[in-house]
MOPAC internal coordinates of N, CA, C and O (Angstrom, degrees):
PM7 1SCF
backbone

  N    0.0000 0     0.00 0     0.00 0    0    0    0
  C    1.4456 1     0.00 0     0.00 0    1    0    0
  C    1.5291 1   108.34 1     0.00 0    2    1    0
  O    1.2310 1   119.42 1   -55.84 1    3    2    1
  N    1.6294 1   118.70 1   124.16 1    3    2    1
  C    1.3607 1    97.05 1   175.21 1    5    3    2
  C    2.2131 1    94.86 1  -105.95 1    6    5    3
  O    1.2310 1   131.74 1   -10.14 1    7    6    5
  N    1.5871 1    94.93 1   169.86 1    7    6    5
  C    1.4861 1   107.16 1   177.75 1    9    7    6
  C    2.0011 1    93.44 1  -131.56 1   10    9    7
  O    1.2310 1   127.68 1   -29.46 1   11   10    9
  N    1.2848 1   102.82 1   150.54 1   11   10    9
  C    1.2292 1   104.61 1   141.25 1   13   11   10
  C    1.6022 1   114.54 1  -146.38 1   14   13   11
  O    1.2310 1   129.87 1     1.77 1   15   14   13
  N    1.4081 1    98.58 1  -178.23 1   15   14   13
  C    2.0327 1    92.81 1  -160.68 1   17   15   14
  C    1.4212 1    91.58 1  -135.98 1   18   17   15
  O    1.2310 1   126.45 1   -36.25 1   19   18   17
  N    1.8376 1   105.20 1   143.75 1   19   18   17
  C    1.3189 1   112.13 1   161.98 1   21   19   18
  C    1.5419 1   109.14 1   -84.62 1   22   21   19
  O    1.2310 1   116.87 1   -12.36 1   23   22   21
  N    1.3006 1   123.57 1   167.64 1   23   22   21
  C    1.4156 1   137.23 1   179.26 1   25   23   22
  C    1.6100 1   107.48 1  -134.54 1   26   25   23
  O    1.2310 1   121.35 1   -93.34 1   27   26   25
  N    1.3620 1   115.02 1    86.66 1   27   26   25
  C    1.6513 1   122.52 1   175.29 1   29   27   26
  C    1.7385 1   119.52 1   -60.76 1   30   29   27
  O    1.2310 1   124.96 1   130.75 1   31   30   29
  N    1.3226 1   108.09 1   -49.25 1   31   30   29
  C    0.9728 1    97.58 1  -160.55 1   33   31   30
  C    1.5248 1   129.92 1  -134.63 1   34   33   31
  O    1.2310 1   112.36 1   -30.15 1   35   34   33
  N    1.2793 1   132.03 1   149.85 1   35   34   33
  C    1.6198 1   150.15 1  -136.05 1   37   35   34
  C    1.9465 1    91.83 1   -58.10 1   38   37   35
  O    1.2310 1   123.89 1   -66.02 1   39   38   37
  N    1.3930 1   110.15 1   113.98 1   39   38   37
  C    1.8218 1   117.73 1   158.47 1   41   39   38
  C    1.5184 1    97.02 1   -16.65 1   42   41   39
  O    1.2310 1   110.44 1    96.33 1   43   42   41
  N    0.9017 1   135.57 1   -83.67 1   43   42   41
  C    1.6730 1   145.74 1  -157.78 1   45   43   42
  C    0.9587 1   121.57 1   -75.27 1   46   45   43
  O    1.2310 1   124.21 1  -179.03 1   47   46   45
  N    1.4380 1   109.52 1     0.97 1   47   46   45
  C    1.9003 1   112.50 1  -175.41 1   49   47   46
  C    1.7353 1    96.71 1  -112.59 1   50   49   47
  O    1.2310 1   112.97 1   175.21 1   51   50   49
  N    1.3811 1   130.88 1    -4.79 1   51   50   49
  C    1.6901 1   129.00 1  -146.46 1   53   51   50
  C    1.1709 1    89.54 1   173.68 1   54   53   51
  O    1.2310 1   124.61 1   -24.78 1   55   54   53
  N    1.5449 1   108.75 1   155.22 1   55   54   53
  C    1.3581 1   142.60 1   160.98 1   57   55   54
  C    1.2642 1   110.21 1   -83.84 1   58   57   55
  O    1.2310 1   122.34 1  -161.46 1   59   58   57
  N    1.0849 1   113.12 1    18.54 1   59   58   57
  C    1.9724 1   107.68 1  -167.58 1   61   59   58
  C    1.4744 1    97.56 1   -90.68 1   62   61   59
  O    1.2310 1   110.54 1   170.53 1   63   62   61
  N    1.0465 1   135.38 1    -9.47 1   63   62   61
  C    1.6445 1   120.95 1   160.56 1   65   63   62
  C    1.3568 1   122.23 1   -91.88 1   66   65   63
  O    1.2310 1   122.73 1   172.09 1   67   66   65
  N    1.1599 1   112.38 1    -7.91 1   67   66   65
  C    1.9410 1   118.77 1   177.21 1   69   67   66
  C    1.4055 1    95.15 1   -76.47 1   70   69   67
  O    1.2310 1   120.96 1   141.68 1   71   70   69
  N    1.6429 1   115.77 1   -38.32 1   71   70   69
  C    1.6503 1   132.43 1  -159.13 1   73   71   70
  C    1.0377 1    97.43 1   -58.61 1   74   73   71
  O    1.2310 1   121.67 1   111.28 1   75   74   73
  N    1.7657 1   114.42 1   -68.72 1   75   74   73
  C    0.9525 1   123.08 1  -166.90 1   77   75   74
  C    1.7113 1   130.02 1   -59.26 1   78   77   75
  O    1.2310 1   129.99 1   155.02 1   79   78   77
  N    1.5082 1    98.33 1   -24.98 1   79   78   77
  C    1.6812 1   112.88 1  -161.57 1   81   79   78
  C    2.0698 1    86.45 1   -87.66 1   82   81   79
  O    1.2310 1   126.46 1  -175.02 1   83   82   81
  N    1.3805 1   105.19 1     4.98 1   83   82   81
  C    1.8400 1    82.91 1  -170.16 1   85   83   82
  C    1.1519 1    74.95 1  -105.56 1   86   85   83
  O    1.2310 1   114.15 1   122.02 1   87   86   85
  N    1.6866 1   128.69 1   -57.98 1   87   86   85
  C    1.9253 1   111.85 1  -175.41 1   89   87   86
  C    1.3769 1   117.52 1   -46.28 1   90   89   87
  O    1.2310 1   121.05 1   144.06 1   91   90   89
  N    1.3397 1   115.61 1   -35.94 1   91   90   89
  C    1.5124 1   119.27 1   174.89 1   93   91   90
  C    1.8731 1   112.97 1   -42.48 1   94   93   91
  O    1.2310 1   123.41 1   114.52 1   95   94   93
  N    1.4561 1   111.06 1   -65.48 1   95   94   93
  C    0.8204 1   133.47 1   173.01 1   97   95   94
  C    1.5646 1   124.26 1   -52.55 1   98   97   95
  O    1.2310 1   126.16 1   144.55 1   99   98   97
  N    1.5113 1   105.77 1   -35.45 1   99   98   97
  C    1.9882 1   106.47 1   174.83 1  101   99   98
  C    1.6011 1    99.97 1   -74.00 1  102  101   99
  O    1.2310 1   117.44 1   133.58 1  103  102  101
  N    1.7865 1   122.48 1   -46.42 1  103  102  101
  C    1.4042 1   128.38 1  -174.21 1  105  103  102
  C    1.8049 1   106.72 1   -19.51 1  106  105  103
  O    1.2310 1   116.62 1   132.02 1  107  106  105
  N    1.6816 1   124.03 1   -47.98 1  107  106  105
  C    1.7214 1    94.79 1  -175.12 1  109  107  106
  C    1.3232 1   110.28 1   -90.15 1  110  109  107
  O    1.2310 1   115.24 1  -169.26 1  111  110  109
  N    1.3276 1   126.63 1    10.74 1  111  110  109
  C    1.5796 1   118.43 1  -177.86 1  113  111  110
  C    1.6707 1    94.45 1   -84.19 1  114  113  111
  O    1.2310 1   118.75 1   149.85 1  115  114  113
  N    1.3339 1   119.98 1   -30.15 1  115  114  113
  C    1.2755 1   108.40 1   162.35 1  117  115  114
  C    1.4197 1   122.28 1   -83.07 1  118  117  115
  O    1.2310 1   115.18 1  -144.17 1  119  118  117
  N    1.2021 1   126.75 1    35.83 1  119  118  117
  C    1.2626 1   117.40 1  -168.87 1  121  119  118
  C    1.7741 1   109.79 1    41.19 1  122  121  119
  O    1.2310 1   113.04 1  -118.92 1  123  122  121
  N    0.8816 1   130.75 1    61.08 1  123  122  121
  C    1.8015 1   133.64 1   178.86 1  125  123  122
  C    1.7290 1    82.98 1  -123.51 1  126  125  123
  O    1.2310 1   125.37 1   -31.53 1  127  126  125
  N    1.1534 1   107.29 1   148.47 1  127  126  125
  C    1.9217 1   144.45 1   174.39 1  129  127  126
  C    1.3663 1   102.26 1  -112.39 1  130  129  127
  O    1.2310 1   125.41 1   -70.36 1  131  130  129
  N    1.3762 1   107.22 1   109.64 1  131  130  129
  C    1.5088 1   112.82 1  -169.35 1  133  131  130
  C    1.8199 1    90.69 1  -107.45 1  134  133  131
  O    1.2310 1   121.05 1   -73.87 1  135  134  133
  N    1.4349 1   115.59 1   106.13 1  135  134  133
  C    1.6902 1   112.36 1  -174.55 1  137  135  134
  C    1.6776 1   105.68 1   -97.94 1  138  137  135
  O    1.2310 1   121.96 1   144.49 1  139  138  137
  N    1.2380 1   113.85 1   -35.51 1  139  138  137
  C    1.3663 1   110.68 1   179.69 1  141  139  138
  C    1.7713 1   134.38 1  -159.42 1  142  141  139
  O    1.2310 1   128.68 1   -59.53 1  143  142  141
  N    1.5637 1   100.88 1   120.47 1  143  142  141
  C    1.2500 1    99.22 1  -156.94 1  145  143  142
  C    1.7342 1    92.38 1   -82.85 1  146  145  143
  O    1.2310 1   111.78 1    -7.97 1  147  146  145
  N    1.2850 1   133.09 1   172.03 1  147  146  145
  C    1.7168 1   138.13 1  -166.48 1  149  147  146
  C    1.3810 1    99.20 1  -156.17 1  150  149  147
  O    1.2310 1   123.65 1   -71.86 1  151  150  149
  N    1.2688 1   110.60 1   108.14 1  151  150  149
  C    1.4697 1   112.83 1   163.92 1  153  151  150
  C    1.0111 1   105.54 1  -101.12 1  154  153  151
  O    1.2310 1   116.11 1   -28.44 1  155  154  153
  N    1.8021 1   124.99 1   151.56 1  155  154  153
  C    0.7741 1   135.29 1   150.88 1  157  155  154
  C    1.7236 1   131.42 1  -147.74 1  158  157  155
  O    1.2310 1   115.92 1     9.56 1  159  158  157
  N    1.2220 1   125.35 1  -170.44 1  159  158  157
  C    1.6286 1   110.66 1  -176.04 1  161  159  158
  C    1.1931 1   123.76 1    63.47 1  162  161  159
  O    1.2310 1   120.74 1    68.86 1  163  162  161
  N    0.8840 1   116.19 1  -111.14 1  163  162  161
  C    2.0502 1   132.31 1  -173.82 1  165  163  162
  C    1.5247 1    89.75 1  -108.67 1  166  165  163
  O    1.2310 1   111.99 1   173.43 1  167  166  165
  N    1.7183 1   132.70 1    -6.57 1  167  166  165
  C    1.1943 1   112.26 1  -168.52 1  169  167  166
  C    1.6809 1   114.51 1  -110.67 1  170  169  167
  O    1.2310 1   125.40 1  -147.00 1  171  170  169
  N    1.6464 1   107.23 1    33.00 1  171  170  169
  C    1.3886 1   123.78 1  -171.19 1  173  171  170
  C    1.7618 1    91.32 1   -92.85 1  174  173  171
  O    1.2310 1   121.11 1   138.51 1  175  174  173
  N    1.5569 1   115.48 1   -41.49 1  175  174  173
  C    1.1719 1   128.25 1   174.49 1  177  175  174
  C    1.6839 1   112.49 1   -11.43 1  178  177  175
  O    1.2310 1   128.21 1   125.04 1  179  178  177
  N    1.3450 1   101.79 1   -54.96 1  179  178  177
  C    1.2392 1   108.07 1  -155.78 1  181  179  178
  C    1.4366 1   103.41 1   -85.11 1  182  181  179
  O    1.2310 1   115.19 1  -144.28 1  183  182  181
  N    1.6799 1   126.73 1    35.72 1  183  182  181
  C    1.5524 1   107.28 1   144.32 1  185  183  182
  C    1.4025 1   100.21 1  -135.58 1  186  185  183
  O    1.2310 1   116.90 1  -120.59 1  187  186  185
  N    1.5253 1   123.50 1    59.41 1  187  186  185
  C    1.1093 1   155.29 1   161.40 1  189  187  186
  C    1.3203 1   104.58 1   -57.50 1  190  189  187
  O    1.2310 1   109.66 1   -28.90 1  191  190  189
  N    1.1438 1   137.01 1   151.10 1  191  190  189
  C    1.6644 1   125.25 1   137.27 1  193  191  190
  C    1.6882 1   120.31 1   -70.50 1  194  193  191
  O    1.2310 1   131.84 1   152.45 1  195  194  193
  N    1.4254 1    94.75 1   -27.55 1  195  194  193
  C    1.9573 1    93.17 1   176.63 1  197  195  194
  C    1.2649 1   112.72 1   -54.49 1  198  197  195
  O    1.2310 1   123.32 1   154.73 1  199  198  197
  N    1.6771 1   111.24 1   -25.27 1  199  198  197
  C    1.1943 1   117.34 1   178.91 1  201  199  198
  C    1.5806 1   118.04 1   -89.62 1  202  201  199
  O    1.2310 1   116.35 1  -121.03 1  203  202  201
  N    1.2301 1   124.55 1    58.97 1  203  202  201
  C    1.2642 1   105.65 1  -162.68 1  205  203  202
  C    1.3338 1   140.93 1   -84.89 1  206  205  203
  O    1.2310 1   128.24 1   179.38 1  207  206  205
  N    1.5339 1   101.74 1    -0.62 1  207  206  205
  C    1.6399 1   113.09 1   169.79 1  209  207  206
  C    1.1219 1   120.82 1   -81.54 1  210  209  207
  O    1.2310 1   122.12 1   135.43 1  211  210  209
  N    1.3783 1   113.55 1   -44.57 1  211  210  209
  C    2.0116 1   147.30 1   157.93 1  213  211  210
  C    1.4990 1    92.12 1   -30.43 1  214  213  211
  O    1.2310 1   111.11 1   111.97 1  215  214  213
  N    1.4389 1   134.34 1   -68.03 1  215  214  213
  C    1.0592 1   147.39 1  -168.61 1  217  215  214
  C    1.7207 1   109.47 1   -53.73 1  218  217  215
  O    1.2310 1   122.08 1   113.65 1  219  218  217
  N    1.3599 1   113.62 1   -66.35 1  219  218  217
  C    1.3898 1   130.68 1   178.26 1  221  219  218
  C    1.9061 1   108.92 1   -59.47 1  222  221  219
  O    1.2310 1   132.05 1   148.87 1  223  222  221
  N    1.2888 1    94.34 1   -31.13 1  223  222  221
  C    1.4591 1    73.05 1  -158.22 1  225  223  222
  C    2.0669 1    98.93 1   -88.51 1  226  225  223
  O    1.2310 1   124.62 1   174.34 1  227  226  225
  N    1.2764 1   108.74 1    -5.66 1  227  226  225
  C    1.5450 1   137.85 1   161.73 1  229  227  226
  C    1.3828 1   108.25 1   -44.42 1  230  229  227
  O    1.2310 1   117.00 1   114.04 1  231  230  229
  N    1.3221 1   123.31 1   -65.96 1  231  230  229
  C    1.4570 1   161.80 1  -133.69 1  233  231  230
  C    1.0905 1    90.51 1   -98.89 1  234  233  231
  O    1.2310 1   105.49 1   114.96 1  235  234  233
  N    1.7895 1   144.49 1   -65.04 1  235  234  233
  C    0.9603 1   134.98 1  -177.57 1  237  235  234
  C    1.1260 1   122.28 1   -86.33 1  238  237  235
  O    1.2310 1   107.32 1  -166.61 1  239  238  237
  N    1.6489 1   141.23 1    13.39 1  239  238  237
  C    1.1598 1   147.59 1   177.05 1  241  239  238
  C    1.8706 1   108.28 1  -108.42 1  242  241  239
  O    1.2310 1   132.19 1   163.90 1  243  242  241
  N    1.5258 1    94.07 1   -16.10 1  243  242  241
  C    1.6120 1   102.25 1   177.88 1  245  243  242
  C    1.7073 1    91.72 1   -97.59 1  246  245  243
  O    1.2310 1   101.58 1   170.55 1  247  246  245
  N    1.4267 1   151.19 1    -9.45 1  247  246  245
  C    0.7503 1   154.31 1  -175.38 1  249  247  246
  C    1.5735 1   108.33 1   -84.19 1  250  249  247
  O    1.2310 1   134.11 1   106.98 1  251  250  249
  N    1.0242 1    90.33 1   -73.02 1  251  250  249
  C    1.7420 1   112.26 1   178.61 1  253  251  250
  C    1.6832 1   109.95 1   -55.75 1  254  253  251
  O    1.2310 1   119.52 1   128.03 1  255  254  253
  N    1.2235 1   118.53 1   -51.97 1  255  254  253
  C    1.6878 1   110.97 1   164.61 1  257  255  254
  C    1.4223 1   130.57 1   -98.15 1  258  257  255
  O    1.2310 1   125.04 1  -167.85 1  259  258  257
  N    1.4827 1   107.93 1    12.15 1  259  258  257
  C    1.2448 1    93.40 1   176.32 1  261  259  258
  C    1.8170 1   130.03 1    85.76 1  262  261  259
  O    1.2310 1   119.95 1   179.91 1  263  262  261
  N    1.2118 1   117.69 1    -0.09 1  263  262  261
  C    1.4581 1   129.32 1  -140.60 1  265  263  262
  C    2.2038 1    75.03 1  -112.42 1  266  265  263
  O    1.2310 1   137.00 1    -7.35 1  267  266  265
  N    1.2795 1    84.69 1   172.65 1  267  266  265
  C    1.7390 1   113.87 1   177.63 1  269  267  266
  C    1.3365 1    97.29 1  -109.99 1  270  269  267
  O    1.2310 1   126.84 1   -25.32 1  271  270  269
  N    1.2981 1   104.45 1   154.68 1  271  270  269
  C    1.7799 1   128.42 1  -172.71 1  273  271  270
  C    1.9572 1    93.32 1  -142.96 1  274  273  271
  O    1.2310 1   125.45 1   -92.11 1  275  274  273
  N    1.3200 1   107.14 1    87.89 1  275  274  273
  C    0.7870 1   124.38 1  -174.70 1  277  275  274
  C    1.6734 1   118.85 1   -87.57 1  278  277  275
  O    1.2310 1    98.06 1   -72.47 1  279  278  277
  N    0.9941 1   156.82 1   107.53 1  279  278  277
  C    1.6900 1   153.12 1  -175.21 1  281  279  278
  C    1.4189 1   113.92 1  -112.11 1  282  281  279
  O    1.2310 1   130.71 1   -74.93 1  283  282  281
  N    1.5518 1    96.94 1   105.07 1  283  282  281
  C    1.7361 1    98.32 1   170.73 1  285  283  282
  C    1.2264 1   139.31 1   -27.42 1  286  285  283
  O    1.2310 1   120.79 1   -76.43 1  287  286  285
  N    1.6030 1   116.09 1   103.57 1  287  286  285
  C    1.8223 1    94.20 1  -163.85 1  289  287  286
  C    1.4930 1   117.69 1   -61.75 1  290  289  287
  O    1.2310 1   119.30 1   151.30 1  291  290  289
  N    1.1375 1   118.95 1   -28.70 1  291  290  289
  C    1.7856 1   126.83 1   176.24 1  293  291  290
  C    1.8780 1    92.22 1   -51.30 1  294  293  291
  O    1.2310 1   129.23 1   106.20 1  295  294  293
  N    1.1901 1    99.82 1   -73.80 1  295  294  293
  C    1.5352 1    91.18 1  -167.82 1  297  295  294
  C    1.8336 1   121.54 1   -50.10 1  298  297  295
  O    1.2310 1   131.67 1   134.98 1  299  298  297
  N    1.0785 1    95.08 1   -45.02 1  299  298  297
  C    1.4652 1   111.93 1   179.80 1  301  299  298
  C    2.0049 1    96.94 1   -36.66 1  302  301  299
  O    1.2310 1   134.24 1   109.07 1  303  302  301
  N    1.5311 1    90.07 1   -70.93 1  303  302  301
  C    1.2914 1    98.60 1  -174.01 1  305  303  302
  C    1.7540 1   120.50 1   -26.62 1  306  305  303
  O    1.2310 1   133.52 1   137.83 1  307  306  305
  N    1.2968 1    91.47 1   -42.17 1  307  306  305
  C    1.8779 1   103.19 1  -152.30 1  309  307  306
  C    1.6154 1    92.38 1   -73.84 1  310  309  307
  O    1.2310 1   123.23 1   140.53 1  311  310  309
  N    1.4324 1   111.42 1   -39.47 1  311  310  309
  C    1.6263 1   120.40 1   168.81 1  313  311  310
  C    1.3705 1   126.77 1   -52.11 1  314  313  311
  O    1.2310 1   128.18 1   166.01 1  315  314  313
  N    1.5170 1   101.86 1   -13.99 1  315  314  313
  C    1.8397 1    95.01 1  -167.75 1  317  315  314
  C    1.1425 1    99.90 1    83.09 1  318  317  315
  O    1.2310 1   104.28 1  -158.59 1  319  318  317
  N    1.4815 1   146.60 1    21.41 1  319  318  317
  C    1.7782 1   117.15 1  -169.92 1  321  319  318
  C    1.5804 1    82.56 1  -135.16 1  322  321  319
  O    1.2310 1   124.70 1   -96.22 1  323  322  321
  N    1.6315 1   108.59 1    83.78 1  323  322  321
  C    1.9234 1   129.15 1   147.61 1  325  323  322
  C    1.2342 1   124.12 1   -27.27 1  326  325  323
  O    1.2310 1   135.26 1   114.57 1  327  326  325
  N    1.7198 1    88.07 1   -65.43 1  327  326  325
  C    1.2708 1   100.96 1  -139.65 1  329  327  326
  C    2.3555 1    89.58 1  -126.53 1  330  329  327
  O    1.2310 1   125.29 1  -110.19 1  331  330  329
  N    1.4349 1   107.44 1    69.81 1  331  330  329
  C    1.0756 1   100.62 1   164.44 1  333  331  330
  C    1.6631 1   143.56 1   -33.11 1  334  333  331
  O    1.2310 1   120.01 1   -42.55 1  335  334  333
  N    1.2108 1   117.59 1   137.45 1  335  334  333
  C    1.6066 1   107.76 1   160.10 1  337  335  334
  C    1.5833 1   132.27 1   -61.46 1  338  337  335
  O    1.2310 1   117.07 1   -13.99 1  339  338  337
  N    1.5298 1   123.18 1   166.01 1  339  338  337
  C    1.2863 1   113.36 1  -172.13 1  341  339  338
  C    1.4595 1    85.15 1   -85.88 1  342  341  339
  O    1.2310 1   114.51 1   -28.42 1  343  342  341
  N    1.0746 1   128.00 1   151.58 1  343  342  341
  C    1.6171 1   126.60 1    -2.70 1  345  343  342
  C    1.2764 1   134.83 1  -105.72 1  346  345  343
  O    1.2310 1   121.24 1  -152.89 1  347  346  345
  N    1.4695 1   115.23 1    27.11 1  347  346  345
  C    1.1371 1   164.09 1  -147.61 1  349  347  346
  C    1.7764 1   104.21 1   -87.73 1  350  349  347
  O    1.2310 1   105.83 1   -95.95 1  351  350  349
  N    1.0621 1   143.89 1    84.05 1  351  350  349
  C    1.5269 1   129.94 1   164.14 1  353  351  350
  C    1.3045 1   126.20 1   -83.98 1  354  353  351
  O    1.2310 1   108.57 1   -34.36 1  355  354  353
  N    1.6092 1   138.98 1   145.64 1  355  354  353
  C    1.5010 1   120.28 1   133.33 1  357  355  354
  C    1.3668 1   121.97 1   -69.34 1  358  357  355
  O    1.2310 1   140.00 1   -32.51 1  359  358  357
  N    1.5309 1    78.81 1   147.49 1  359  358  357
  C    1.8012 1    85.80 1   164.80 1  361  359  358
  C    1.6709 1    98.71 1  -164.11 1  362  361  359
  O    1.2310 1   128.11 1   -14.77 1  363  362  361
  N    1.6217 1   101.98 1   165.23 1  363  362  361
  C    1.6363 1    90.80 1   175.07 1  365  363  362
  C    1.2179 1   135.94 1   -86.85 1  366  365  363
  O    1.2310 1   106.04 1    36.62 1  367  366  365
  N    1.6670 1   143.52 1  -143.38 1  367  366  365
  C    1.1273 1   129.81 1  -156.04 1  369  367  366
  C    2.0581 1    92.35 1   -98.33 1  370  369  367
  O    1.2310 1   131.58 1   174.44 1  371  370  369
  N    1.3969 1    95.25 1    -5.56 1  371  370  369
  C    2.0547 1   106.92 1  -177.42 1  373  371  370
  C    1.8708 1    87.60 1   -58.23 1  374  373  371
  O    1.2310 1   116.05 1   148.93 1  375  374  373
  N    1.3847 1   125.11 1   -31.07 1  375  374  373
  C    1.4854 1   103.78 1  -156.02 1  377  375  374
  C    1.5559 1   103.79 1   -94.84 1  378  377  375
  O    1.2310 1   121.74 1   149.93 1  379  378  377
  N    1.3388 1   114.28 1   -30.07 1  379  378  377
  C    2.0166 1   110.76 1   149.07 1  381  379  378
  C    1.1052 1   123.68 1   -30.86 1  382  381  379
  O    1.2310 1   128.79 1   130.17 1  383  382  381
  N    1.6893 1   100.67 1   -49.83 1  383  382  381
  C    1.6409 1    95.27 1  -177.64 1  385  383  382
  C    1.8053 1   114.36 1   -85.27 1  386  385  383
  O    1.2310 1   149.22 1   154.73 1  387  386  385
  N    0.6627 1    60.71 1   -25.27 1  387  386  385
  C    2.5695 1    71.00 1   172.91 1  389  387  386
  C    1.7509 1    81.04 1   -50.30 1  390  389  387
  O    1.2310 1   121.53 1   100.70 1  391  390  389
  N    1.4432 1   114.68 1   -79.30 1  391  390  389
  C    1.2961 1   133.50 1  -140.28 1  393  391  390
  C    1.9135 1    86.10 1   -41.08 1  394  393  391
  O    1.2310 1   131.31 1   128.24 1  395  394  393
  N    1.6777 1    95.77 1   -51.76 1  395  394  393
  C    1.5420 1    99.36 1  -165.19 1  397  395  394
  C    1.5753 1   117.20 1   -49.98 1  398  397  395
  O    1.2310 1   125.39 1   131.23 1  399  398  397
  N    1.3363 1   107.25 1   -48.77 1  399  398  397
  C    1.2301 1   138.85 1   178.53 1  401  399  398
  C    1.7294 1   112.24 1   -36.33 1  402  401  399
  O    1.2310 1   127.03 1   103.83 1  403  402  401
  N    1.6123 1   104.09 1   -76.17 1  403  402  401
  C    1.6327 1   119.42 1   153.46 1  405  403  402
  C    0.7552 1   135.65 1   -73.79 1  406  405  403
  O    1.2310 1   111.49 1  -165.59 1  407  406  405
  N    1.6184 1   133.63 1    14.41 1  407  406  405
  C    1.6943 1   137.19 1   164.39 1  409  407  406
  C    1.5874 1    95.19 1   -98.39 1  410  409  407
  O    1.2310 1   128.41 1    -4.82 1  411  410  409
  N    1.5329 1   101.40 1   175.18 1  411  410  409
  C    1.1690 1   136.25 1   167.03 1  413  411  410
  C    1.6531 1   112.11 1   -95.21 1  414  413  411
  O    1.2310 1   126.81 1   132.75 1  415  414  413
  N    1.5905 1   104.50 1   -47.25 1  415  414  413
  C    1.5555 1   108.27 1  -179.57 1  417  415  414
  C    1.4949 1   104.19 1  -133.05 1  418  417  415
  O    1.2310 1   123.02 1   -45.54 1  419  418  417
  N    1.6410 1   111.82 1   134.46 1  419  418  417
  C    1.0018 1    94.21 1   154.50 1  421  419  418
  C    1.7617 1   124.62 1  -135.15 1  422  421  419
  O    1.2310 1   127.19 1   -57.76 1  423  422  421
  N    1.4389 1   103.78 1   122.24 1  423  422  421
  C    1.4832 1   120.86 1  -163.80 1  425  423  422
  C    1.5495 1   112.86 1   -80.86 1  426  425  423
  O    1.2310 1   123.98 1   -41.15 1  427  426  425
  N    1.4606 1   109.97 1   138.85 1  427  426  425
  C    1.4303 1   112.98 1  -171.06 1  429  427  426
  C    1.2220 1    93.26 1  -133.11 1  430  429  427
  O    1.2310 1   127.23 1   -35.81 1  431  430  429
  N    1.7041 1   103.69 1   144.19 1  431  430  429
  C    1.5248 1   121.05 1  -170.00 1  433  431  430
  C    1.7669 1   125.23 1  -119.75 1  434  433  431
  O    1.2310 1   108.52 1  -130.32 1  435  434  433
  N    1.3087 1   139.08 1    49.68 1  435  434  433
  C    1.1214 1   137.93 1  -132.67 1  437  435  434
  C    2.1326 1   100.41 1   -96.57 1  438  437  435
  O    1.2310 1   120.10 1   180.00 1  439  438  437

């Protein structure tokens, strides 16, 4: 089964990226294929450097499974964040819908 998850909203405004990074993280004890995480909104924030745990703990869950850490370029833009970190890409709202397209689930975290 694969899942991937949107990420709405700003590290510092919500817990919705701790949330997300622990479901992220249970997904292979169930055998779940986590292919692509999607930030967007206030939730591009989190491959900030201000953010730097948000960031790391991102980084090693796209490491460890293999999955994309994808950041809305519209949103990105409005943030100031150009020129992302690895492992971090833009892309537009076409790669949400892929995700939708080729998942089984797709989980949103606001």
């Amino acid at each position: 089964m694969k899942f991937a998850l949107v990420v709405l909203a700003a590290p510092e405004s919500s817990l919705c990226h701790f949330r997300a990074q622990q479901f992220a993280r249970a997904l292979p004890k169930a055998n779940i294929t986590l292919t692509r995480v999607f930030f967007y909104g206030e939730g591009v924030r989190g491959a900030t450097t201000e953010n730097g745990e948000t960031l790391k703990g991102w980084s090693e869950i796209a490491a460890s499974q293999g999955c994309d850490l994808v950041l809305c370029s519209a949103s990105a833009e409005n943030c100031g964040l150009l020129d992302p970190p690895a492992p971090f890409t833009l892309m537009g709202l076409g790669a949400l819908m892929e995700a939708g397209h080729d998942c089984e689930r797709v989980i949103s975290f606001d």
